[in-house]
VMD Tcl script that draws the C-alpha trace (Angstrom):
set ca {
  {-4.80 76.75 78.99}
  {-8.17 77.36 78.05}
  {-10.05 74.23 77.42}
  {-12.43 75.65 74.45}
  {-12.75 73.24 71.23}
  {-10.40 76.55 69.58}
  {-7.66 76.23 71.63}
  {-7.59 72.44 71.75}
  {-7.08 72.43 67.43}
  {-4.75 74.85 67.86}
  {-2.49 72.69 70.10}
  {-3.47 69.76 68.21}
  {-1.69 72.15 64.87}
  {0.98 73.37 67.37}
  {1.96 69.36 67.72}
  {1.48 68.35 64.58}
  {4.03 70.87 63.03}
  {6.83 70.22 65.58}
  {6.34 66.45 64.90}
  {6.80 67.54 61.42}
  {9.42 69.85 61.62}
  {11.60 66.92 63.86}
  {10.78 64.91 60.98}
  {12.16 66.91 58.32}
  {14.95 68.12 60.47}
  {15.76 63.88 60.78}
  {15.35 63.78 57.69}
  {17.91 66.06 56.12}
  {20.12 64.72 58.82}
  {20.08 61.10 57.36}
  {20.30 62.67 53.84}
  {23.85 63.98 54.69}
  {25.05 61.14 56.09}
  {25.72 57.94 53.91}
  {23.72 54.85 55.64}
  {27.25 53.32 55.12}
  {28.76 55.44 57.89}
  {26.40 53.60 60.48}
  {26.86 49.89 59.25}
}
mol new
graphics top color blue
foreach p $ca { graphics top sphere $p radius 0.5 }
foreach p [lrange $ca 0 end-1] q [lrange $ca 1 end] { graphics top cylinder $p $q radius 0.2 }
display resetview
């Protein structure tokens, strides 16, 4: 990859949204499951 200050942000943005998007995606998976099925 090309190691300009450009591409760098953009990877930065490119990590920052999957770590977001596993987030939600965690999330919404808690949300339809009752915490009272784990305990």
């Amino acid at each position: 990859m090309e190691n300009s200050p450009t591409a760098q942000i953009e990877f930065k943005k490119l990590v920052h949204f999957a770590k977001f998007k596993k987030l939600r995606s965690a999330m919404s998976f808690l949300n339809c499951y009752p915490f009272g099925k784990f305990g």
